[in-house]
C-alpha positions as CSV (number, residue, x, y, z in Angstrom):
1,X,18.4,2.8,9.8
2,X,18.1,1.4,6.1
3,X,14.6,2.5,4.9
4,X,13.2,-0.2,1.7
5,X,10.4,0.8,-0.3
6,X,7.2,-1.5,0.5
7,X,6.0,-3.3,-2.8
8,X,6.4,-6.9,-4.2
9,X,8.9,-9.1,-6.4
10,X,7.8,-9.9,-9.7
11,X,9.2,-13.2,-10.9
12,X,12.5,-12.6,-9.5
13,X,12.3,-9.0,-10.4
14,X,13.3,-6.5,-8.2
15,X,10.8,-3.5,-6.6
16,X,13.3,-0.9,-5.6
17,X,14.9,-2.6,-2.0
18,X,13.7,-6.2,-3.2
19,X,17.3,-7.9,-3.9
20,X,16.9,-10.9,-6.2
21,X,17.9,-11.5,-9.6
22,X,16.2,-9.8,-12.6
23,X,16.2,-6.2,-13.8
24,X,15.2,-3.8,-11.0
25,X,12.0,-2.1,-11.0
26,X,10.8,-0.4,-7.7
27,X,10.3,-1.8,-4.4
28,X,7.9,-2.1,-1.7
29,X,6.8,-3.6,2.0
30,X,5.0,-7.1,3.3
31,X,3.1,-7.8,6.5
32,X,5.2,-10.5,8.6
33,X,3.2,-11.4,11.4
34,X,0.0,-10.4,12.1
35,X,-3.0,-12.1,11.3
36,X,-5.8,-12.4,8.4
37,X,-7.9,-9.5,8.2
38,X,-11.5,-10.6,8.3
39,X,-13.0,-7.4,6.4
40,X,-11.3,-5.7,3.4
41,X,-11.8,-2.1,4.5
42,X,-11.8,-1.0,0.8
43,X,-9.0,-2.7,-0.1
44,X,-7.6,-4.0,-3.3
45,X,-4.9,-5.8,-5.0
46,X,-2.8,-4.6,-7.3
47,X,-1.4,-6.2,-10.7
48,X,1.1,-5.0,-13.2
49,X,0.9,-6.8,-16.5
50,X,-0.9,-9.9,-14.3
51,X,1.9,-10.0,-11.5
52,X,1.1,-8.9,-8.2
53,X,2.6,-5.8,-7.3
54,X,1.0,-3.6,-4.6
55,X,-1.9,-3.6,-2.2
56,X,-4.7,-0.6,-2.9
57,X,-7.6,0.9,-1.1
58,X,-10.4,2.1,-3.1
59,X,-11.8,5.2,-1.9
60,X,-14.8,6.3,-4.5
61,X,-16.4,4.0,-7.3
62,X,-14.1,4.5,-9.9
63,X,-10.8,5.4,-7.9
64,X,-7.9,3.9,-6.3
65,X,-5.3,5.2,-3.8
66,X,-1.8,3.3,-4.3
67,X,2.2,4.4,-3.7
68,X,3.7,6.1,-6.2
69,X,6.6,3.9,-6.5
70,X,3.8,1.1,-7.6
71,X,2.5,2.7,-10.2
72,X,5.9,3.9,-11.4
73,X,6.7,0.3,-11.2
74,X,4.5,-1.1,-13.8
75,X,7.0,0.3,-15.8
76,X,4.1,1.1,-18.4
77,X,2.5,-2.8,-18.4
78,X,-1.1,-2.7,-17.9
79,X,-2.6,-2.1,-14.1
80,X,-5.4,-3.7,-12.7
81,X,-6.7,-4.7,-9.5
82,X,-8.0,-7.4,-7.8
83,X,-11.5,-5.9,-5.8
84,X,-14.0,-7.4,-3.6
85,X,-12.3,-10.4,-2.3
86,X,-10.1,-11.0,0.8
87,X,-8.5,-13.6,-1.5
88,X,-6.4,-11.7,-3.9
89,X,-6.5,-14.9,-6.6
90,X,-10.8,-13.8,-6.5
91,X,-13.3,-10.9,-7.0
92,X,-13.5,-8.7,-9.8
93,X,-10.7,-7.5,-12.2
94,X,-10.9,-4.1,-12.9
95,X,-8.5,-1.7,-14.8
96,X,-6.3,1.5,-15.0
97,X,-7.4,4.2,-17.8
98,X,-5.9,6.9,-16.4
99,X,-3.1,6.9,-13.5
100,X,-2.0,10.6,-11.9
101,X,0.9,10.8,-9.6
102,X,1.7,13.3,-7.0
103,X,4.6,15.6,-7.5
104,X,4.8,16.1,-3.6
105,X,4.5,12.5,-1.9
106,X,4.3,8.6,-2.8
107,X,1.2,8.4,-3.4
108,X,-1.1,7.8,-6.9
109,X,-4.5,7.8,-7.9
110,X,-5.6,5.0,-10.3
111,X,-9.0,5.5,-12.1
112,X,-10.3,2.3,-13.3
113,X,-12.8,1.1,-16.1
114,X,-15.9,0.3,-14.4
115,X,-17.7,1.8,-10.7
116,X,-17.0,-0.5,-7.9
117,X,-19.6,-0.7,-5.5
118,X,-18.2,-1.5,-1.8
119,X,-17.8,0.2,0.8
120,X,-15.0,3.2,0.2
121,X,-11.8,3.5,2.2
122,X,-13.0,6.6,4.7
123,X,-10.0,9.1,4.6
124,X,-8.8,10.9,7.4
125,X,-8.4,14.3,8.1
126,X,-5.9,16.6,10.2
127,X,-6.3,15.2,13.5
128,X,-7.0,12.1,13.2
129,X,-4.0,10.1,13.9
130,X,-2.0,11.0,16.7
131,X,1.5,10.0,18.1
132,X,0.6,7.1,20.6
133,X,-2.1,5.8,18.5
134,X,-2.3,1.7,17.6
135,X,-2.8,1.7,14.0
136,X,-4.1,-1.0,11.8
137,X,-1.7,-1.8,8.4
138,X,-3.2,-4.0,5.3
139,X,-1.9,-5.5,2.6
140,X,-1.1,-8.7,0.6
141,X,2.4,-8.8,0.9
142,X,4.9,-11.3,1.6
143,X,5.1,-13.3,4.6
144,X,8.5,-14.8,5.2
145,X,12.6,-13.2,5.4
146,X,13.9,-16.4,4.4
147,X,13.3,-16.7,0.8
148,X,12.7,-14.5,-2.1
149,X,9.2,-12.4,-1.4
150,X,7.6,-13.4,-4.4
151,X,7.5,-17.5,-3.1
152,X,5.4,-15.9,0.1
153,X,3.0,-13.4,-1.2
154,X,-0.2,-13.8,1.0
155,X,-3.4,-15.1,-0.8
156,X,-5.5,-13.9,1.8
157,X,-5.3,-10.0,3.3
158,X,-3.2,-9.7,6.4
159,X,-3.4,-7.0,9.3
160,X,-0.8,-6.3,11.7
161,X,-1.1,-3.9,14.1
162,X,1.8,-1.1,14.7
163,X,2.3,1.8,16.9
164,X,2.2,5.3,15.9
165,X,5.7,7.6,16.8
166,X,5.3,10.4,14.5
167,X,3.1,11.7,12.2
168,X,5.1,14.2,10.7
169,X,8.4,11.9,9.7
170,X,10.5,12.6,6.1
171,X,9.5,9.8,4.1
172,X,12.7,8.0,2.3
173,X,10.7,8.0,-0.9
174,X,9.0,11.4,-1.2
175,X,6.5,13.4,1.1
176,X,6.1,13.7,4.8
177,X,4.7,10.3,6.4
178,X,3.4,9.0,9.4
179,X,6.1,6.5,11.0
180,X,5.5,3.7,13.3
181,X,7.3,1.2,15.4
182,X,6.4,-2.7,15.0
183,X,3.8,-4.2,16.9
184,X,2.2,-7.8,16.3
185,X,3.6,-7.8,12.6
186,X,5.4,-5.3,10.4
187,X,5.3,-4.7,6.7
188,X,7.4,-5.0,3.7
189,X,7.4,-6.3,0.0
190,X,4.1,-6.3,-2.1
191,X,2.0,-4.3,0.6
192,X,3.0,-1.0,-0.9
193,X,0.2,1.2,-1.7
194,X,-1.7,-0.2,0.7
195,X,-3.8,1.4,4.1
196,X,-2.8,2.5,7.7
197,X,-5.8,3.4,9.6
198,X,-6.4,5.1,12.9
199,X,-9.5,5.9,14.9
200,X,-11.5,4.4,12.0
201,X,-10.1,6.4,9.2
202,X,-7.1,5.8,6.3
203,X,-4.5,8.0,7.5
204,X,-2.0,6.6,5.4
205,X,-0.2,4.6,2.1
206,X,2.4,2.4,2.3
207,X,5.9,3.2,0.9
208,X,9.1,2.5,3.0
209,X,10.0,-0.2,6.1
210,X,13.1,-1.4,7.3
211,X,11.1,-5.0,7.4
212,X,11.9,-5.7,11.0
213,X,10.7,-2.4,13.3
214,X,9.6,0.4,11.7
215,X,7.2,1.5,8.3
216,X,6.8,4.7,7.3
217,X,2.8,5.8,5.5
218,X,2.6,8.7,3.6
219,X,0.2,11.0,5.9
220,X,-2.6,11.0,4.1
221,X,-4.3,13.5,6.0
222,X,-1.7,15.9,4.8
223,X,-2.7,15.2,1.2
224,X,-6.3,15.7,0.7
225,X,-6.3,18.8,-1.3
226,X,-4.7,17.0,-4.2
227,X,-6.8,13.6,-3.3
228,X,-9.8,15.8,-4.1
229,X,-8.5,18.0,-6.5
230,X,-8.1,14.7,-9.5
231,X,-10.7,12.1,-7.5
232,X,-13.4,14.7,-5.8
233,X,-12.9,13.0,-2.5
């Protein structure tokens, strides 16, 4: 099954499995389906030189959980997120001063310019997602298969729900994930980075999705050490 990474197109550039014209970057997944979230669940969205790249989920006042691959795919422009607003054209901008990337799994930690105050993505711990759970995915990400991503980014945040089938699957990017089958909506291109939660808590990050049936998080719950070793989370 062809695995894409999970972020967004940036004026025809390409995010790793995004296929338009333009000098390839990284790549990243979208929510098709599903419906507007009506809460953000400490999430934010992400900008690379002010283009939308990724989705985000805050998880302390001055820290941001994203994908590797997204941060790798700023390609050294400027980061900055979008926080506080469903719609991702509102809220606050806040910035990248320092960005650390783990060795061991897609996933980054962004810290940013200024405390947010909101309420914190809760993360999960060993345990708390299970095979046979339904689990929630968010993100801004693009909406449609029949034109390039970056015409159908979402303003607003979407949520699709999808069914958990392992949570100890090889991710096709780096790290060990937790994989899931499609279930009212599925994700893809510009929601990279962004949150999978179970049972109440962020269990994972967005990084790869064949854009049709399956999507692959990187476990979060597998990766807390490190989380708390650079954000004290």
């Amino acid at each position: 099954m062809r695995k894409a990474r999970v972020a967004a197109v940036l004026s025809g550039v390409v995010l790793s499995s995004l296929a338009a014209a333009g000098t390839s970057v990284a790549a990243q997944p979208y929510i098709i389906d599903g419906g507007n979230a009506d809460s953000l669940h400490g999430a934010a969205r992400m900008f690379a030189g002010g283009q939308e790249l990724c989705s985000a989920t805050i998880i302390a006042p001055d820290w941001i959980l994203t994908a590797r691959h997204c941060t790798q795919g700023a390609d050294g422009q400027q980061i900055s997120f979008h926080v506080g607003s469903l719609d991702q054209t509102q809220g606050t901008t806040v910035n990248a001063t320092e960005v650390h990337e783990s060795t061991d799994a897609d996933i980054s930690l962004v810290k940013i310019d200024q405390q947010v105050q909101t309420d914190y993505a809760p993360l999960g711990s060993e345990g708390d997602v299970k095979v046979g759970d339904e689990a929630q995915v968010y993100g801004w990400g693009a909406t449609c298969t029949d034109k390039p991503e970056i015409e159908c980014q979402s303003q607003q945040l979407k949520v699709a729900k999808v069914s958990v089938t392992s949570i100890d699957c090889p991710d096709g990017a780096a790290g060990t994930s937790v994989c899931a089958n499609r279930g009212d909506g599925i994700t893809a291109g510009g929601d990279s980075g962004g949150p999978m939660y179970a049972n109440g808590k962020q269990v994972g990050v967005a990084s790869t999705s064949d854009r049709q049936s399956y999507t692959a998080y990187i476990n979060v719950t597998l990766y807390r050490d490190w989380i708390s070793s650079v954000a004290g989370v």
